[in-house]
KOLNUDO-741399 format. One record per atom (N, C-alpha, C, O): x, y, z. Coordinates in steps of 0.1 Angstrom, whole numbers, padded with zeros to 4 digits, always signed. Example, Ala and Ser with C-alpha at 12.3 -4.5 7.8 and 13.67 -1.06 7.14 Angstrom:
+0132-0057+0078+0123-0045+0078+0132-0033+0078+0142-0033+0085+0128-0022+0071+0137-0011+0071+0129+0000+0079+0134+0011+0080
//
This chain:
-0501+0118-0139-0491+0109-0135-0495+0104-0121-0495+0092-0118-0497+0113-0112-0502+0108-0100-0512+0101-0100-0513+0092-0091-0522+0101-0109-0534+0092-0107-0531+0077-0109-0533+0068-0101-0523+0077-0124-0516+0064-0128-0507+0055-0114-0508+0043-0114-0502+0061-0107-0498+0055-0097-0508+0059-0085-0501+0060-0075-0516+0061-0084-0524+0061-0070-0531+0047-0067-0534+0042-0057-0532+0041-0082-0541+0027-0081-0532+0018-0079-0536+0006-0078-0520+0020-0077-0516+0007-0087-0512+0003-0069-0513+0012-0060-0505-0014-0066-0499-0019-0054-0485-0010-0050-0478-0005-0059-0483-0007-0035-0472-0007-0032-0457-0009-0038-0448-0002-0044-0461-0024-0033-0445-0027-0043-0441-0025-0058-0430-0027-0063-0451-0023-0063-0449-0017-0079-0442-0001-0076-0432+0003-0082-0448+0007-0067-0442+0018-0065-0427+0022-0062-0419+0030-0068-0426+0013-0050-0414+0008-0040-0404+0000-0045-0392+0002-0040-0407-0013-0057-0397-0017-0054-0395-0024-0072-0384-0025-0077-0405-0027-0080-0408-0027-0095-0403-0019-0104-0397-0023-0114-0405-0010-0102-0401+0009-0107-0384+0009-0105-0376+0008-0114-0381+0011-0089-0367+0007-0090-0360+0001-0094-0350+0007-0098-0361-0011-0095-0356-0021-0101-0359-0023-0117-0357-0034-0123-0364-0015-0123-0369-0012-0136-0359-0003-0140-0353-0005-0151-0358+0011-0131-0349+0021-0133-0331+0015-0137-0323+0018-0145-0330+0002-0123-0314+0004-0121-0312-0006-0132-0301-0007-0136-0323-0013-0137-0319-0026-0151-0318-0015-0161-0309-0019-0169-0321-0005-0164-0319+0006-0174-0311+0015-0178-0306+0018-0189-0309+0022-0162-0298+0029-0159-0286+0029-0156-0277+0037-0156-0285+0011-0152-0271+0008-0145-0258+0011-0148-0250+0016-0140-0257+0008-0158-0243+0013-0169-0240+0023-0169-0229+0027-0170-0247+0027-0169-0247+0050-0164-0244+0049-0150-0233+0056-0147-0250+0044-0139-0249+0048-0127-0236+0043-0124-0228+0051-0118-0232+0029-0128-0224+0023-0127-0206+0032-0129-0196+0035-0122-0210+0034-0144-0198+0044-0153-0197+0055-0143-0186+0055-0136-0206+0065-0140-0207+0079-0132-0199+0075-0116-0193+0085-0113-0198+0065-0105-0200+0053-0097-0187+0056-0097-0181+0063-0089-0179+0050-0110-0165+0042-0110-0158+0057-0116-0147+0056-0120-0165+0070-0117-0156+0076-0125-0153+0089-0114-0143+0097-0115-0165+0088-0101-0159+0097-0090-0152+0092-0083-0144+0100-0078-0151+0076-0078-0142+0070-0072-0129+0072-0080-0119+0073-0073-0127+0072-0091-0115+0072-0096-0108+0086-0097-0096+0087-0101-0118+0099-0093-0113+0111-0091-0107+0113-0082-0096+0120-0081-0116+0104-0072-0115+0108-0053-0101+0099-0050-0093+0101-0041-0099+0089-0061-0084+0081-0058-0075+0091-0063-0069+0095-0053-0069+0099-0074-0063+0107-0079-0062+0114-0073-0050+0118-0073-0071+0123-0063-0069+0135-0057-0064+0134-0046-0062+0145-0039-0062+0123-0041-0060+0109-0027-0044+0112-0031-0037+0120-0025-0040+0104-0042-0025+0103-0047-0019+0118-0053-0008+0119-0056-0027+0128-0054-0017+0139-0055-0016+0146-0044-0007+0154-0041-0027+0142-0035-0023+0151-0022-0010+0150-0011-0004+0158-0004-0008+0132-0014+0002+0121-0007+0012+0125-0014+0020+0129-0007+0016+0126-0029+0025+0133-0033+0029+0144-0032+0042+0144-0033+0023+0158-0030+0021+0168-0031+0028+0173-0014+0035+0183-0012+0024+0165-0006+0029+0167+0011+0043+0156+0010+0053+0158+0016+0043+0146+0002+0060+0141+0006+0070+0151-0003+0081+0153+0001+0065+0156-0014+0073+0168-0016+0075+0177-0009+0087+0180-0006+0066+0183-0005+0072+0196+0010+0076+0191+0018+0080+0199+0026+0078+0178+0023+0081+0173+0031+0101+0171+0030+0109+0175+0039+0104+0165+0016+0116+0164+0015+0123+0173+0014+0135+0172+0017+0116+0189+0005+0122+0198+0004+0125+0205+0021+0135+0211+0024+0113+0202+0030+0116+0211+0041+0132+0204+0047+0141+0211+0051+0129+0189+0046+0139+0181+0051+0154+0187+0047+0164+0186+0055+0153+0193+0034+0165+0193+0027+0172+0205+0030+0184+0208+0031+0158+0215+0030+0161+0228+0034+0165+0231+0047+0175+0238+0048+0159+0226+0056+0169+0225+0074+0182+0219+0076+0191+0222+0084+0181+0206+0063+0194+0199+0069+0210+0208+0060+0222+0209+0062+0198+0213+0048+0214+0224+0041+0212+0238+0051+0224+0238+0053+0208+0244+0055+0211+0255+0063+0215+0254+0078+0216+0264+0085+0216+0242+0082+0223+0241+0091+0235+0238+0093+0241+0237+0103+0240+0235+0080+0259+0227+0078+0264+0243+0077+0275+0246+0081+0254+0253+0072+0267+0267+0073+0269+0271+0058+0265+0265+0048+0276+0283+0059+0286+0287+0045+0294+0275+0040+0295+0268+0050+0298+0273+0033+0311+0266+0028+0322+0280+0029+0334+0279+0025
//
């Protein structure tokens, strides 16, 4: 394999090849691309959920323990 590419130009290596890969692979890279972004958004929105809940319950819990017994 190395030999096959020792001859050949530069930009066949550099920039042919790549652009060979991403016309092939793209839909894959693309899919894989859009499907950790869409993890990293979910784990974004349960965390923001996940803290305004402790948030309301602490809220709720200071503001009921401080009115007293009934």
């Amino acid at each position: 394999m190395r030999e096959i590419f020792a001859g050949m130009p530069w930009w066949v290596k550099w920039v042919a090849i790549p652009v060979i890969a991403i016309f092939v692979f793209g839909g894959l890279i693309a899919s894989v691309v859009g499907f950790v972004i869409s993890l990293l958004f979910k784990a974004l929105v349960f965390v923001v959920l996940v803290g305004g809940l402790i948030f309301v319950v602490r809220k709720f819990m200071t503001s009921s323990s401080s009115r007293g017994d009934w």
